[in-house]
C-alpha positions in Angstrom: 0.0 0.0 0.0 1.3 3.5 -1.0 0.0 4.9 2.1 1.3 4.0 5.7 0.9 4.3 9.4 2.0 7.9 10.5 1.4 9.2 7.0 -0.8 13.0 7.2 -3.7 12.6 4.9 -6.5 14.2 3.5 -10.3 12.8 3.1 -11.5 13.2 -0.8 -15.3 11.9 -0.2 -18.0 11.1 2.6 -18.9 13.0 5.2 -16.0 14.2 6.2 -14.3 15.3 3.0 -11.8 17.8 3.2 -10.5 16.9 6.9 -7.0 16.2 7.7 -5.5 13.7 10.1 -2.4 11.0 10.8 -3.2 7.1 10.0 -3.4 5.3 13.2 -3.5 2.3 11.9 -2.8 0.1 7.8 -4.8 -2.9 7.2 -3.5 -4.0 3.6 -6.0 -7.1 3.4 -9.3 -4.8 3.6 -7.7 -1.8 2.1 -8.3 0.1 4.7 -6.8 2.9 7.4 -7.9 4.0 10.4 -7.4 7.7 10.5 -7.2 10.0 13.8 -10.3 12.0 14.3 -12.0 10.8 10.8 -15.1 8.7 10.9 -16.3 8.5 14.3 -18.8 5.7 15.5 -20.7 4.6 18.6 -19.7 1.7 19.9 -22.3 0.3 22.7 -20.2 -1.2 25.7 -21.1 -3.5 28.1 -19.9 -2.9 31.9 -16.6 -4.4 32.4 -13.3 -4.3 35.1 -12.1 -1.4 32.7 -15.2 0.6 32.4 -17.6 0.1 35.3 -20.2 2.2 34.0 -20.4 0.8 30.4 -22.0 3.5 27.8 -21.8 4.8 24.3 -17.8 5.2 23.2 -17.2 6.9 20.0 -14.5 5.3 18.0 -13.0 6.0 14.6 -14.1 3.5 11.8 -11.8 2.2 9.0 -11.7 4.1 5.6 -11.1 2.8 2.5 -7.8 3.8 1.2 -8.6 5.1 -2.2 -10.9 8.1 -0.4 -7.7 9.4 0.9 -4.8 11.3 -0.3 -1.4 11.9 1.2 -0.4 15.3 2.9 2.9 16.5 1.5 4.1 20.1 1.7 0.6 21.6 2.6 -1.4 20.2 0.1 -2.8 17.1 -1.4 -0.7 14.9 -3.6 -0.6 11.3 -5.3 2.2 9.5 -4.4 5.6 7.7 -6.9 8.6 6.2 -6.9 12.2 6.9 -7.4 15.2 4.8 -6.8 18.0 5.8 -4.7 21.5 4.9 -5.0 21.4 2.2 -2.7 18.7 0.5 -4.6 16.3 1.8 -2.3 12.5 2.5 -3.6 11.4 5.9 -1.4 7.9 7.4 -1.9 7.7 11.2 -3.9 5.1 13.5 -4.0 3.9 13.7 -7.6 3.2 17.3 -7.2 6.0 18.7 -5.5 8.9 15.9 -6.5 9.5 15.9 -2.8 10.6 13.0 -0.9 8.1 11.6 1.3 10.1 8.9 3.1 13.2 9.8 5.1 
């Protein structure tokens, strides 16, 4: 997957198109990320050791990956490849030409 855990994205459709936030979480056999603040849902909880009281927690939901885009330099970008030296593949911002990976 081109996009990965600690990656800043943006959401292209749904409800909450046009909000940013950092991938918590990759899950390459659904396609999906979980991304911090995006996507909330009510979970209903049992009581338990934990949570004595039990309730309604809100929760972020998986996204699929292609209603994301990566965050690079301020603004939205698709993401390539380039070679280094070494042989190693990094990620670029098609936009910008800037590297993405470190």
């Amino acid at each position: 997957m081109r996009i990965r855990k600690g990656d800043s994205v943006e959401v292209i459709s749904g409800d909450d198109a046009g909000k940013q936030g950092k991938v918590l979480s990759v899950n390459p056999k659904t396609g999906q990320v979980i991304v911090e603040g995006i996507n909330f849902m009510k979970r209903h909880s049992k009581p338990s050791q934990q949570s004595p009281q039990g309730g309604i927690v809100e929760r972020e939901a998986p996204i699929h990956v292609s209603n994301v885009m990566i965050v690079a330099s301020g603004s939205r970008t698709r993401i390539g490849h380039r070679r280094l030296d070494t042989g190693r593949k990094i990620r670029v911002a098609v936009k910008t030409g800037q590297d993405i990976d470190s």
